[in-house]
C-alpha positions as CSV (number, residue, x, y, z in Angstrom):
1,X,5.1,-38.1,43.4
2,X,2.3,-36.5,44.9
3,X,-0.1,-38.5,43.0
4,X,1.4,-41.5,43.7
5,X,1.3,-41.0,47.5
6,X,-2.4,-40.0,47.4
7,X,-3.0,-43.1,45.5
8,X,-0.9,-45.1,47.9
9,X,-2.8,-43.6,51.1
10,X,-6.1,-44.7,49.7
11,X,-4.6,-48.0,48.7
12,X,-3.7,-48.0,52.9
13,X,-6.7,-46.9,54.0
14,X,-9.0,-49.2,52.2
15,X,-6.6,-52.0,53.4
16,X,-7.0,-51.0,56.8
17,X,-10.8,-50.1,57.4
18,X,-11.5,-53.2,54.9
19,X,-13.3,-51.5,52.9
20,X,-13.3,-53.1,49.4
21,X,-15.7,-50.4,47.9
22,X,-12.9,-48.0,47.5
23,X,-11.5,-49.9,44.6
24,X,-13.3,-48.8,42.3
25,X,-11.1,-45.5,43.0
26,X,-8.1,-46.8,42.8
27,X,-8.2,-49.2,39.7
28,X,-9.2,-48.8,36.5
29,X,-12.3,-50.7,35.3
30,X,-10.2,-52.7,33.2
31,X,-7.1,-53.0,35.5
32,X,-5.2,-56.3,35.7
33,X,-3.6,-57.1,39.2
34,X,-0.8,-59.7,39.8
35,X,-0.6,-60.5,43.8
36,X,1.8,-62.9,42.8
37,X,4.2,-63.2,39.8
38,X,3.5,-67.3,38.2
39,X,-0.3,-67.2,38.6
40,X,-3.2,-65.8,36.6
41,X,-3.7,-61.9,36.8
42,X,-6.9,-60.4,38.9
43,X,-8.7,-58.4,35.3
44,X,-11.3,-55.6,35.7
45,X,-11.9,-53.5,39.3
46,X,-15.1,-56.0,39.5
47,X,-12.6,-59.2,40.2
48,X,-10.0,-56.9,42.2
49,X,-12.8,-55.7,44.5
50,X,-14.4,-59.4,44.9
51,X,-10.7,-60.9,46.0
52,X,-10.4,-57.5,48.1
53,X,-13.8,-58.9,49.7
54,X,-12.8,-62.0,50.3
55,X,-9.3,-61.5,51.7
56,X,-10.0,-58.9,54.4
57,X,-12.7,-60.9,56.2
58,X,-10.1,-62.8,57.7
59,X,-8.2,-59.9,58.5
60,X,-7.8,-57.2,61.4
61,X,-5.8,-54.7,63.5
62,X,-4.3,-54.3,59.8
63,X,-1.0,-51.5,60.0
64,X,0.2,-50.8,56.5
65,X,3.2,-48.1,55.7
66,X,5.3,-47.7,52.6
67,X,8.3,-45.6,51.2
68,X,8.3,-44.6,47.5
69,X,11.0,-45.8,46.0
70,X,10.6,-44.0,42.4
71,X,7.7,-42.8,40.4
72,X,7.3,-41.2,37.1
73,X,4.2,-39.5,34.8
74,X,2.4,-43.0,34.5
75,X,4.2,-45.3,37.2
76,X,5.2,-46.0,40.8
77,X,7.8,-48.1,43.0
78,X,6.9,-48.3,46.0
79,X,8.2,-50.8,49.0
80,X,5.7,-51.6,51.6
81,X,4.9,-53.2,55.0
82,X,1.8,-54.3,57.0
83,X,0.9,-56.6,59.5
84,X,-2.6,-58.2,60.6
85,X,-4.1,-61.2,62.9
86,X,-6.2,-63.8,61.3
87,X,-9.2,-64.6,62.5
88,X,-7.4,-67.6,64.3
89,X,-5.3,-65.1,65.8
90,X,-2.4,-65.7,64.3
91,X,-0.4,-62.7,63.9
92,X,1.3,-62.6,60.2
93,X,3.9,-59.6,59.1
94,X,4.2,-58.3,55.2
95,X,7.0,-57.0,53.3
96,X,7.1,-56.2,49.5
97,X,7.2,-54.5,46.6
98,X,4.7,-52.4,44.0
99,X,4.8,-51.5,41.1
100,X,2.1,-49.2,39.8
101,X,0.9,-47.9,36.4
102,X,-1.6,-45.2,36.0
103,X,-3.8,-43.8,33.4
104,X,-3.9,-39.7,33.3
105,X,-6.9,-39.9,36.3
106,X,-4.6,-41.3,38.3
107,X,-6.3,-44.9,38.5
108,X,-4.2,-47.7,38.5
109,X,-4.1,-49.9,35.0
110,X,-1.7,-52.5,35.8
111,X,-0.7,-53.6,39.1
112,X,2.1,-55.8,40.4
113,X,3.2,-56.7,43.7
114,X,6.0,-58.8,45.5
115,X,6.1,-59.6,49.0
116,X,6.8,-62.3,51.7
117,X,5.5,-63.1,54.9
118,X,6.1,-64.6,58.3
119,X,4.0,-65.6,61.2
120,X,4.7,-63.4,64.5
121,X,3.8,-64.0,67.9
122,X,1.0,-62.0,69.5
């Protein structure tokens, strides 16, 4: 479980400082990662990092927290919230789901996530 919540915190704190460059040590260089279930899977930290680019430009005051739900050797559930304001200040809350697989440095190798959002007041 430890690993999984060191992995999780820089997950968080990459999220929140927007700082894609920390990726790379979180995902593996092949990595796939599924933001949302029916479309096309993000493959390789170079493509994860470039849609990490692009998404948190329009992001700030970002809050993320999570419990983990259950881990294991090679995987982690973990259920997740964050909030932001776009840059057209619209204020926009998060809740989902992860579900993590590692290889045995800890880097994520598959990565799938669930979550829904609403639009909040500021």
């Amino acid at each position: 479980m430890k690993e999984f919540k060191v992995w999780l915190d820089l997950y968080g704190r990459a999220w929140m400082l927007r700082e894609p460059s920390l990726i790379k040590k979180l995902f593996a260089d092949n990595a796939t990662y599924h933001e949302k279930p029916f479309e096309k899977p993000m493959m390789g930290v170079s493509e994860i990092t470039e849609y990490w680019k692009n998404v948190s430009k329009a992001q700030r005051d970002i809050k993320f927290s999570y419990e983990i739900l259950s881990c294991a050797q090679n995987y982690g559930i973990a259920h997740w919230q964050a909030s932001f304001v776009r840059n057209n200040n619209e204020r926009v809350e998060l809740d989902g789901i992860f579900l993590a697989y590692f290889d045995d440095q800890n880097k994520c190798t598959n990565f799938r996530e669930w979550w829904q959002s609403r639009k909040t007041g500021l």
